[in-house]
C-alpha positions in Angstrom: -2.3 -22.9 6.7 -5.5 -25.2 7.3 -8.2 -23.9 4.7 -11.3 -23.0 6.4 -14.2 -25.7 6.3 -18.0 -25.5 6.4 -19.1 -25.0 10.6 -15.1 -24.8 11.6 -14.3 -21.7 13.9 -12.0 -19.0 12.9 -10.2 -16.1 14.6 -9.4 -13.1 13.4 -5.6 -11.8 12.2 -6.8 -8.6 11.2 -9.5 -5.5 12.3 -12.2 -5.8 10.2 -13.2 -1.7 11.3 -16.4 -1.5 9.4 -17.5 -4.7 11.2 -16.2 -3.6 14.2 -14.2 -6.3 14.7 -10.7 -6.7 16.2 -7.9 -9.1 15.5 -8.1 -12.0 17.7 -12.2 -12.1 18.0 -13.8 -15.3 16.8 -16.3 -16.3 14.5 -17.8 -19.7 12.5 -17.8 -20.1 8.6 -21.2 -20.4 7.6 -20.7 -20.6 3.7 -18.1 -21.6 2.4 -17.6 -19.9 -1.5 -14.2 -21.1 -2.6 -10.8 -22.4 -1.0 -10.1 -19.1 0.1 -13.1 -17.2 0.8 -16.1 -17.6 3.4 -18.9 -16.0 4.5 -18.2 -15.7 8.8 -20.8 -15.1 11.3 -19.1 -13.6 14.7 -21.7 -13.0 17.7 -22.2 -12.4 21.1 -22.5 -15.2 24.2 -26.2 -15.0 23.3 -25.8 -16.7 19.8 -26.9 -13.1 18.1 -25.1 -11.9 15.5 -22.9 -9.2 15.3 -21.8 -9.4 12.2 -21.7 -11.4 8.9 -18.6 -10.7 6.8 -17.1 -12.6 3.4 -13.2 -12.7 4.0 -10.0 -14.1 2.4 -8.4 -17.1 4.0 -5.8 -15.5 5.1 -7.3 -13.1 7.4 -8.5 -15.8 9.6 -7.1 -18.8 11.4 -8.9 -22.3 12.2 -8.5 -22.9 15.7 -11.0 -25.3 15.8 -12.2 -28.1 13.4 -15.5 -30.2 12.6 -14.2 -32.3 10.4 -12.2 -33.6 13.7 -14.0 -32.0 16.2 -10.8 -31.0 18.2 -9.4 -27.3 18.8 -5.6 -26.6 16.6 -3.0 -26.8 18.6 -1.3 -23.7 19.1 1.7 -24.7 17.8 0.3 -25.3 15.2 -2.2 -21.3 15.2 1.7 -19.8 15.3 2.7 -21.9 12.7 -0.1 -21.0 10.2 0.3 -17.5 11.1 3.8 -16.9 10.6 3.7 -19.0 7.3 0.8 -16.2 6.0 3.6 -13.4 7.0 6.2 -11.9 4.1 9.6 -13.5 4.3 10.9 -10.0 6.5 8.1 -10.1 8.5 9.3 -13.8 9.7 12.8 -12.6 10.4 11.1 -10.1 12.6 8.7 -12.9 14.6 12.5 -14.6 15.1 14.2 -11.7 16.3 11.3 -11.1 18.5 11.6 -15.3 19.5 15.1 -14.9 20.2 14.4 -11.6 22.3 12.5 -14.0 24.5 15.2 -16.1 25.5 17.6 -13.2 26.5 15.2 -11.6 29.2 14.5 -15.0 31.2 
């Protein structure tokens, strides 16, 4: 999993309900308190804020660095994702992979 930088953009792998957020929306760290916690501003297409929430690395996902200034592959968004799941829960991403190949 990439740890979460200062200004990088992160999505969502959970609901945040009390934020009204849903898994998948996006947001920018905006303070960064230790490896695995940040402060994340999310807002609308006018730059206003919806909502400022402090959350555990591994909620989130950096799809897109400043450091390098380039979006994550999503190779490598799956990878980081399925890495952050329980060893069951990755037998059940496979079986779902392998699903895949039978219905084309």
């Amino acid at each position: 999993m990439i740890e979460p930088d200062l200004f990088d953009v992160v999505e969502l792998l959970v609901d945040v309900p009390k934020s009204n957020l849903k898994a998948g929306d996006r947001g920018a760290v905006v303070e960064k308190y230790n490896d695995r916690v940040c402060e994340i501003e999310f807002t609308n297409s006018k730059g206003e804020t919806l909502a400022l929430c402090t959350l555990s690395a591994e909620k989130m996902l950096v799809i897109w660095q400043v450091k390098t200034k380039s979006w994550i592959s999503l190779f490598d968004r799956i990878t980081a994702a399925i890495e952050s799941l329980s060893e069951d829960r990755q037998q059940e991403v496979l079986t779902f992979a392998r699903s895949l190949y039978k219905s084309q």
